[in-house]
C-alpha positions as CSV (number, residue, x, y, z in Angstrom):
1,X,-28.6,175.4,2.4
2,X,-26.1,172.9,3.1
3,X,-22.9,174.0,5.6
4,X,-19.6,173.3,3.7
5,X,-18.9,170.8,6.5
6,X,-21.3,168.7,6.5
7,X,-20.8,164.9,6.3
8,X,-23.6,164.4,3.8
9,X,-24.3,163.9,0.0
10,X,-25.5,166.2,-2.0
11,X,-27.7,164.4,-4.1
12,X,-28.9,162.0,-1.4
13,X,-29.9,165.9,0.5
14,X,-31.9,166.4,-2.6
15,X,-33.4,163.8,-3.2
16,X,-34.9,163.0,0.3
17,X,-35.9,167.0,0.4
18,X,-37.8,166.6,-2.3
19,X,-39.6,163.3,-1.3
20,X,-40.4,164.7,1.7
21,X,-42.2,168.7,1.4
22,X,-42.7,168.4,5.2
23,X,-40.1,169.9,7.8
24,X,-37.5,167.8,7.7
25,X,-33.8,166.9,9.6
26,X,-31.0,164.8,8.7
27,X,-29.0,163.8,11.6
28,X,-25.9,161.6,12.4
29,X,-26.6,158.7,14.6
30,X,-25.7,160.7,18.0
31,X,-28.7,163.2,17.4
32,X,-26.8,166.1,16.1
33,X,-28.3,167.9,13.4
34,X,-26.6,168.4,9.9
35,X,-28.8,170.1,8.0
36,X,-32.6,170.9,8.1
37,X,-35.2,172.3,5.4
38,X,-36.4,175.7,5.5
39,X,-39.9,174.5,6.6
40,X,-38.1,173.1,9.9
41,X,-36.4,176.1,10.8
42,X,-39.8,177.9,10.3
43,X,-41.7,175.3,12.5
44,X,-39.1,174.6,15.2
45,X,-36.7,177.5,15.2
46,X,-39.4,180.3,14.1
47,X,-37.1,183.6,14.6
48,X,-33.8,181.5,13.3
49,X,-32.6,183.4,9.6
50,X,-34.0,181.1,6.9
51,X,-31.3,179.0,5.4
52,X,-28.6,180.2,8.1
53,X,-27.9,176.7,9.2
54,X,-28.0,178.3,12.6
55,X,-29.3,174.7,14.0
56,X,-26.6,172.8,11.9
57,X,-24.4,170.9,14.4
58,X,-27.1,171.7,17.6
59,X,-28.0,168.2,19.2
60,X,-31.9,167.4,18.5
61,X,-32.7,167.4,22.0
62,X,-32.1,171.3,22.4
63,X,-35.8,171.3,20.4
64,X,-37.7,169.0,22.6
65,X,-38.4,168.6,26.3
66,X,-36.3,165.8,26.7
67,X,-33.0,165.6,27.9
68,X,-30.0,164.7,25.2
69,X,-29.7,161.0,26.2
70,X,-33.7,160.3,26.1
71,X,-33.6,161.5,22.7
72,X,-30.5,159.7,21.5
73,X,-32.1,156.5,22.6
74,X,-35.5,157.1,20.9
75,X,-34.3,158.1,17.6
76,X,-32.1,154.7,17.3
77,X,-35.2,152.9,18.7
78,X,-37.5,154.8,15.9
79,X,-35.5,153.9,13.6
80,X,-36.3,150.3,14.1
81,X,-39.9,151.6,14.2
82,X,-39.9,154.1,11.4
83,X,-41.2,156.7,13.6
84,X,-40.8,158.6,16.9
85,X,-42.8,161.1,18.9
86,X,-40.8,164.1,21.2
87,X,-42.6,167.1,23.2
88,X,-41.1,170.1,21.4
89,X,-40.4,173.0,22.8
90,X,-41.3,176.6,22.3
91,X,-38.4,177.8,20.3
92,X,-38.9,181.2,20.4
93,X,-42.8,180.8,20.8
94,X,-44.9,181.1,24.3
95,X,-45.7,177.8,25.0
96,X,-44.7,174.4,23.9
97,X,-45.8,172.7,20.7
98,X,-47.9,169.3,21.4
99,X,-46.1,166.3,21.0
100,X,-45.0,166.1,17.3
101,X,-44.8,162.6,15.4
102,X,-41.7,161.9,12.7
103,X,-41.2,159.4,10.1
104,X,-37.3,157.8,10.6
105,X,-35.6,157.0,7.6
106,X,-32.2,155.4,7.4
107,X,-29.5,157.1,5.4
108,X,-25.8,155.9,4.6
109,X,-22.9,158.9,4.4
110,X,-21.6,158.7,0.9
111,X,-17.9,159.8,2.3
112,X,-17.4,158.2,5.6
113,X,-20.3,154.9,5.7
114,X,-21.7,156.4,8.6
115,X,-25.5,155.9,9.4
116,X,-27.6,159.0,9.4
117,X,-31.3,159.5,10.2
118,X,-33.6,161.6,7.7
119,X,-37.3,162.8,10.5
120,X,-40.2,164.6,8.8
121,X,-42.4,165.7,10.3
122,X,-45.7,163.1,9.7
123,X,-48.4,166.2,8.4
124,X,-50.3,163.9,7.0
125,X,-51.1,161.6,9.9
126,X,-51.5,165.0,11.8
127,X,-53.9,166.1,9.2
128,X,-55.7,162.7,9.5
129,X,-56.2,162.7,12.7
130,X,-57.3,166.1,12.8
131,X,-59.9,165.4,9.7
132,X,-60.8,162.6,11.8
133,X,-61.8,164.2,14.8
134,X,-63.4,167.0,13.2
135,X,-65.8,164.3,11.6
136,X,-66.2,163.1,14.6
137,X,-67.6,166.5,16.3
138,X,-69.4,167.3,13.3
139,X,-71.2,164.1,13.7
140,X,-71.5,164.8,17.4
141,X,-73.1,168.1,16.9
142,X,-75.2,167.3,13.9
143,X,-76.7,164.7,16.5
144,X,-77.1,167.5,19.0
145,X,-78.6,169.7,16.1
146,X,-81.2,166.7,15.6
147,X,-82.0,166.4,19.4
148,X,-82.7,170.6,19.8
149,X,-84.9,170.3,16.8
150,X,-87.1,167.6,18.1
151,X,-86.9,169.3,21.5
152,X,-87.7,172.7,19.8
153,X,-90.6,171.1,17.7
154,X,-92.1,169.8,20.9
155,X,-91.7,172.9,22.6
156,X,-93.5,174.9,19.6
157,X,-96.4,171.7,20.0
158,X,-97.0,172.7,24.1
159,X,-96.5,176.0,23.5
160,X,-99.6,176.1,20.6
161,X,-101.6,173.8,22.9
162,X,-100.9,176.4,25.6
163,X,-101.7,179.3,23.6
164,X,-105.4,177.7,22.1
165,X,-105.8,176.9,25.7
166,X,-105.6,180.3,27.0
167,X,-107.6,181.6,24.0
168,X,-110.5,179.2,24.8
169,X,-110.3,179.4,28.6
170,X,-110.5,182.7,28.5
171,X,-113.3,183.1,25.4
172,X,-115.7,180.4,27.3
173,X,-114.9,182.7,30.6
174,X,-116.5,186.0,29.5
175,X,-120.3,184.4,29.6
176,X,-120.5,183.3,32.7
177,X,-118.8,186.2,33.7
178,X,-121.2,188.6,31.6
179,X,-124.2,186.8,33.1
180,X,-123.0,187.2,37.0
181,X,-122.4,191.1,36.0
182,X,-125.6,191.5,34.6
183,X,-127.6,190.2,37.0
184,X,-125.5,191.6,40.1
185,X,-126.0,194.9,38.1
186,X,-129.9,194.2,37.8
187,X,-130.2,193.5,41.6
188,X,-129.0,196.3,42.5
189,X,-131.1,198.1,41.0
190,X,-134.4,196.2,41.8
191,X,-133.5,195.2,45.2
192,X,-130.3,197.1,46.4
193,X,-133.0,200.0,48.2
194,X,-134.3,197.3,50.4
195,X,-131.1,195.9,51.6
196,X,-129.2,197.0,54.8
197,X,-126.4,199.3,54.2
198,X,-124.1,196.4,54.6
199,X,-125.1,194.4,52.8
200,X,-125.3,196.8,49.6
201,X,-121.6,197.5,50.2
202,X,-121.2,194.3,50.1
203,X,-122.7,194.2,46.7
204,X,-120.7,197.4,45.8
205,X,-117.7,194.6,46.3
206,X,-119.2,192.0,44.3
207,X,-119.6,193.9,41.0
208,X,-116.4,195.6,41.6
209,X,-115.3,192.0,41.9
210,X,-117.1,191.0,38.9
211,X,-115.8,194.0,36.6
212,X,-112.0,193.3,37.6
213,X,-112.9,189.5,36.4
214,X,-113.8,190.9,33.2
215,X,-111.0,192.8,32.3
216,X,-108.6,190.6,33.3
217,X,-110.8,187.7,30.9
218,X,-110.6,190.6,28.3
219,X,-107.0,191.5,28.4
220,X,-106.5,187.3,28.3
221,X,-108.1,187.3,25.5
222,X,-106.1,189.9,24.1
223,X,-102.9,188.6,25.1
224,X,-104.0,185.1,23.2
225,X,-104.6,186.8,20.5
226,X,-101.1,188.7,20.2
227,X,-99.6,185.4,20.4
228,X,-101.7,182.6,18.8
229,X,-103.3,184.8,15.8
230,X,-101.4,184.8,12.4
231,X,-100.0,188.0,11.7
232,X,-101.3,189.5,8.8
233,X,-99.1,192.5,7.6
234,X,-100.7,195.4,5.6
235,X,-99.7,198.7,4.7
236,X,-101.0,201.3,7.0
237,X,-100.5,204.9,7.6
238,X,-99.7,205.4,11.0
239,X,-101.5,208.3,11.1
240,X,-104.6,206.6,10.2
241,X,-103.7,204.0,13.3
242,X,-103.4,206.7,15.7
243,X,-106.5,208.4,14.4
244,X,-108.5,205.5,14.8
245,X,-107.3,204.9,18.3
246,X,-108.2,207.9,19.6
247,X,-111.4,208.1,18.4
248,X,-111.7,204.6,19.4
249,X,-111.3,205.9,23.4
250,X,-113.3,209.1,22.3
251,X,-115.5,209.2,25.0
252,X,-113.4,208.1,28.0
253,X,-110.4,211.0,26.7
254,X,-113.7,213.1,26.8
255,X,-114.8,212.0,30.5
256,X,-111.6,212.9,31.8
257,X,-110.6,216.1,30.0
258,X,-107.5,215.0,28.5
259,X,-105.6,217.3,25.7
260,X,-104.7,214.9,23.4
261,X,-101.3,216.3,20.7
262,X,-100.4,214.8,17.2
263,X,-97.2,215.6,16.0
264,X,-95.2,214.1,12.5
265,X,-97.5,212.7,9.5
266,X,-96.4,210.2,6.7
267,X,-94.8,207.5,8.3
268,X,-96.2,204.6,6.3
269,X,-95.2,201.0,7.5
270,X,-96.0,197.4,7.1
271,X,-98.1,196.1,9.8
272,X,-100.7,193.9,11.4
273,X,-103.7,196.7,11.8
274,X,-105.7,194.6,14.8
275,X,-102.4,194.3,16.3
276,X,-101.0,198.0,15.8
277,X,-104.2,199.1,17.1
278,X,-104.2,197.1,20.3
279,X,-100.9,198.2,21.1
280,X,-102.3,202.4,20.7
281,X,-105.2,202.1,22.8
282,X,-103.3,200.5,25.1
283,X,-100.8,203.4,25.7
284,X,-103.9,205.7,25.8
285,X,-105.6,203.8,27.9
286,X,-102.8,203.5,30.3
287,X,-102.1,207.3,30.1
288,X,-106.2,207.7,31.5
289,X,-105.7,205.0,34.0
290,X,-103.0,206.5,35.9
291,X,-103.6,210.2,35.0
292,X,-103.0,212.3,38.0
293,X,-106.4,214.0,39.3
294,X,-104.4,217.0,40.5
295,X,-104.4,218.7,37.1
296,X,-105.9,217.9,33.8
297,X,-104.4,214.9,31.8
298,X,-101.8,215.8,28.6
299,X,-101.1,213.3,25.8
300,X,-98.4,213.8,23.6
301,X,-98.2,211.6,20.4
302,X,-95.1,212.0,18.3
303,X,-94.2,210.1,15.1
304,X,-91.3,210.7,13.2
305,X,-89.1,208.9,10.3
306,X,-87.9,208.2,7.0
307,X,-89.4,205.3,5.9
308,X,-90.9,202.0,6.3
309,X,-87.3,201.1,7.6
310,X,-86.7,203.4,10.3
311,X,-89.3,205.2,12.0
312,X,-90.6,205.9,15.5
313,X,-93.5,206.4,17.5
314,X,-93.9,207.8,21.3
315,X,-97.0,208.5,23.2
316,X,-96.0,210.3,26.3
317,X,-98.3,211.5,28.9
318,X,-98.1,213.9,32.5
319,X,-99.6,211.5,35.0
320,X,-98.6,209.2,37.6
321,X,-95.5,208.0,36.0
322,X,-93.5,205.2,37.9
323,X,-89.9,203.9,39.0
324,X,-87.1,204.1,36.3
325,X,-86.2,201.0,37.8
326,X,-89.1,199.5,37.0
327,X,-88.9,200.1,33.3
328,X,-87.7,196.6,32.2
329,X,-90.2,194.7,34.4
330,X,-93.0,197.0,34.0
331,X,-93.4,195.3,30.1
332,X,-93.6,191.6,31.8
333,X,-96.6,189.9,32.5
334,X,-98.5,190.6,35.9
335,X,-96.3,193.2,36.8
336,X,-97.9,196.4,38.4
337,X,-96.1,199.6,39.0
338,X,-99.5,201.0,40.9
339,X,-101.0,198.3,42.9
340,X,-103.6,200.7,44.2
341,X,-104.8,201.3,41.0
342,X,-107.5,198.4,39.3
343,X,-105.6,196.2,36.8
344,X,-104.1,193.0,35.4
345,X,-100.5,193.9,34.4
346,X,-101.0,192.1,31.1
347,X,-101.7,195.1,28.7
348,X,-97.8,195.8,28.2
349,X,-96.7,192.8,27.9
350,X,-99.4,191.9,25.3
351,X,-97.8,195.1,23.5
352,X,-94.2,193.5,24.0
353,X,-94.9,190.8,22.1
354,X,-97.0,192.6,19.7
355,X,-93.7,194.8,19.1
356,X,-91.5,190.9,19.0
357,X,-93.7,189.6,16.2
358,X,-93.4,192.8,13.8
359,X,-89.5,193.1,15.2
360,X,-90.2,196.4,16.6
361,X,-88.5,197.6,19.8
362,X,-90.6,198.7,22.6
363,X,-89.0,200.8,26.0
364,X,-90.9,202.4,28.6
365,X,-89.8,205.2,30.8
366,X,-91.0,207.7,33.2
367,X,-90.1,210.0,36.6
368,X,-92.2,209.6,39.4
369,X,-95.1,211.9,39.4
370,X,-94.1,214.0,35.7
371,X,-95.5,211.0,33.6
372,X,-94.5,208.5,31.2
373,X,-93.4,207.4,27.8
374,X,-93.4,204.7,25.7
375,X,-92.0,203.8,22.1
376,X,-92.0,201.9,19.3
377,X,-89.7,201.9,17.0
378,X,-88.1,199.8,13.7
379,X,-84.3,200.5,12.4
């Protein structure tokens, strides 16, 4: 819209308004504005009516951060230049716009000969430079892409090397260990009767010893296993899974008297069986390790769900139990919630990672001396 008073030619108006799409000014040559494009009173004056004129006459300084005479002298200087920079202000926005580049143009008043200046605002230096520096972080980041890959590839390298490690340190460990258990176990019985009281205690220690060395070589072994072995997914009724666990610990449920519960059928799922069935016998044999001998051990297993998409399993039991703090750290490696009790702290965390590989979740909880619970569950 062009105010009835301004100093300014008509066709000259249009003709540099529609060279230039960008926000635009035309001022006279002591930095008063006559006449802005709608764009500019959208970028500069945001809450201004479009096409009021409301900034016609209004000295260009009243838009930057500069004082009046600042400005005056660097739009006659970028004129020479063709271009000038100013901070702008906020308008009616909530903090300041960065500094903002224009393109100067010289115009001539068609009525009085009077030497105007046409700014736009230079979007397509802004856009440059803003093109540029995005290629310039996407370069910097595909570089740091390249760098975590090589770093992850060597990681996944150590990490196998670890894992055979442990596999073989801990296979090549179970016959020496089986051949200093057998023949502790053979002395005693051929020679223990001769031996001084102390001495067979101390012997007592030394197979004790020599048993605790053999679980913890077993339940390495296992852990290996749950990590290093490919993971070969079936189809398995857990039913079947928790059948074949149980009867797997028959004879020690048997020993210690436990009522052992099955509730839910038909949950079918998709599953490593070896791994599945590692994870089972390790709830149940936790539940008989740390059953309380003041009444007769209770396992409860329940299985419920939909599908091979959402289901659950929980085996809960009426022993021991442990700290609810403890629930969290009581699936990491090492970590004992009854130290008085034998054991290696690895059996849960072998199921932990059992659970990561199929993307199951696994929690544990518990209340001091009413038992524990732990699940497994998918969706």
């Amino acid at each position: 819209m062009l105010p009835e008073d301004a100093d300014v030619n008509a066709d000259v108006l249009g003709k540099a308004f529609l060279a230039f799409p960008y926000g635009s000014f035309i001022l006279d040559w002591d930095g008063r504005i006559l006449v802005c494009n709608r764009r500019a009173e959208r970028s500069f004056c945001p809450f201004s009516q479009s096409g009021s004129g409301d900034l016609a006459g209004t000295c260009f300084s009243k838009l930057t951060l500069c004082d009046r005479d600042d400005v005056i002298s660097s739009l006659r200087k970028g004129a020479a230049a063709g271009s000038v920079s100013f901070p702008m202000a906020a308008g009616n926005l909530t903090a300041p716009l960065p500094d903002t580049e224009f393109r100067i143009s010289l115009l001539r008043s068609a009525t009085k000969g009077e030497r105007l200046m046409l700014l736009t605002q230079d979007q397509l230096r802004l856009t440059a430079d803003r093109l540029r520096q995005m290629n310039e972080m996407r370069g910097k980041l595909r570089g740091e892409l390249s760098t975590a890959k090589d770093a992850n590839a060597k990681l996944q390298e150590t990490l196998l090397s670890m894992e055979a490690f442990a596999h073989a340190a801990a296979h090549d460990l179970r016959t020496p260990i089986n051949t200093m258990t057998g023949s502790l176990q053979f002395f005693s019985e051929h020679y223990s009767a001769a031996l001084p009281q102390t001495a067979r205690e101390f012997l007592q220690h030394m197979a004790r010893a020599a048993r605790q060395m053999d679980q913890l070589t077993t339940e390495l072994l296992e852990h290996s296993v749950s990590t290093a072995s490919g993971t070969s997914f079936q189809e398995v009724v857990m039913a079947d899974a928790v059948s074949e666990a149980c009867d797997s610990l028959h004879q020690a449920l048997q020993e210690c008297g436990a009522k052992t519960r099955v509730y839910g059928t038909g949950i079918t799922l998709q599953a490593d069986p070896t791994l599945l069935h590692l994870v089972l016998t390790n709830f149940l044999s936790n539940a008989i390790k740390y059953r309380d001998p003041a009444r007769p051990l209770e396992i409860t297993i329940s299985m419920e769900g939909t599908g091979r998409e959402q289901w659950a399993l929980s085996v809960a039991d009426n022993g021991l139990g442990f700290d609810p703090q403890e629930k969290h750290r009581i699936l990491q490696p090492f970590h004992r919630a009854h130290r008085e009790i034998e054991g290696s702290g690895i059996g849960l965390s072998t199921c932990a990672e059992i659970c990561r590989r199929h993307s199951w979740r696994l929690t544990a909880d518990a209340e001091p001396g009413k038992g524990a619970i732990f699940k497994i569950s998918c969706g």
